[in-house]
C-alpha positions in Angstrom: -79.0 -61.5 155.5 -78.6 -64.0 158.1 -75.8 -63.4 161.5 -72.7 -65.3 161.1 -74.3 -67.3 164.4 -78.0 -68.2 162.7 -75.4 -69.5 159.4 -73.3 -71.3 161.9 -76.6 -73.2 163.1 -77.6 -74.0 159.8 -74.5 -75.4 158.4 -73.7 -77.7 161.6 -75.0 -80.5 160.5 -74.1 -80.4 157.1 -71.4 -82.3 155.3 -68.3 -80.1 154.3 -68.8 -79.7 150.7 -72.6 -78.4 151.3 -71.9 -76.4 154.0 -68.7 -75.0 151.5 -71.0 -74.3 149.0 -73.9 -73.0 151.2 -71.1 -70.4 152.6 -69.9 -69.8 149.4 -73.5 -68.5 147.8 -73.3 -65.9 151.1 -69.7 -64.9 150.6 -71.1 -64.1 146.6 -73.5 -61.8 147.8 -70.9 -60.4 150.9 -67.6 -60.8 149.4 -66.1 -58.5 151.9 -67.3 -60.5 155.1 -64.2 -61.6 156.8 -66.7 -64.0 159.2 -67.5 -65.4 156.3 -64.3 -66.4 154.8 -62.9 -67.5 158.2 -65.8 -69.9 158.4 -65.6 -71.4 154.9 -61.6 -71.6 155.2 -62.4 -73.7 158.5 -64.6 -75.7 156.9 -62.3 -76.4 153.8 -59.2 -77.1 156.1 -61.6 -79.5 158.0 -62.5 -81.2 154.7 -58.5 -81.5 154.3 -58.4 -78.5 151.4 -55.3 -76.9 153.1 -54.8 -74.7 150.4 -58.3 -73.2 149.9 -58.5 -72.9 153.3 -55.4 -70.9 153.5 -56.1 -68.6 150.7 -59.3 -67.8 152.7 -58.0 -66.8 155.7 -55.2 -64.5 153.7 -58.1 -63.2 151.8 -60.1 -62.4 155.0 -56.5 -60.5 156.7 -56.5 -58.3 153.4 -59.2 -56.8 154.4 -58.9 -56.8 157.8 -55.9 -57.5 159.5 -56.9 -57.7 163.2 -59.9 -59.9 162.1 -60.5 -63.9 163.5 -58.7 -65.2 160.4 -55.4 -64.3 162.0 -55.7 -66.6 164.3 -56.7 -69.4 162.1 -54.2 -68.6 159.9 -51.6 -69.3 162.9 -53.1 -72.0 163.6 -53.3 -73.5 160.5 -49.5 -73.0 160.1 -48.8 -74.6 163.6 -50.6 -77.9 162.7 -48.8 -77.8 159.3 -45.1 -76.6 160.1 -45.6 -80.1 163.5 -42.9 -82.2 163.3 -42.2 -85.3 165.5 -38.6 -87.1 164.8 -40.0 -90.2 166.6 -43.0 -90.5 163.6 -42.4 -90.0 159.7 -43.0 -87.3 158.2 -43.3 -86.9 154.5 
């Protein structure tokens, strides 16, 4: 199997629904790679699929709770719970 890095390289490029797909044919073979699912639940939040992304990054924590998702996951919620009075918010 490839390094997280030499899979980060090759999905770069790629438009988010390949690169989705591409991650999601490595996590089927590595379902327990938390890299893996922190990567593909950037990549879906990127492409604006909040909730996949989020149920990636709780997937990852499962497994292991100190692992890079945490921090995605807090971000995630940051960007989410924002709130400006001065614009609208829906």
């Amino acid at each position: 199997m490839k390094t997280i890095q030499e899979i980060k390289e090759e999905i770069q490029l790629l438009p988010a629904d390949k690169a989705i797909e591409i991650l999601s044919s490595y996590l089927a073979e590595n379902p327990r790679d938390t890299d893996l699912l922190t990567l593909r639940g950037m990549k879906y939040f990127g492409a604006g699929q909040r909730a996949a992304a989020i149920n990636d990054y709780l997937a990852a924590l499962e497994i292991d709770p100190e692992c890079k998702a945490k921090l995605a996951l807090k971000s995630a919620n940051e960007i989410l719970d924002y709130y400006n009075k001065d614009l609208f918010n829906p």
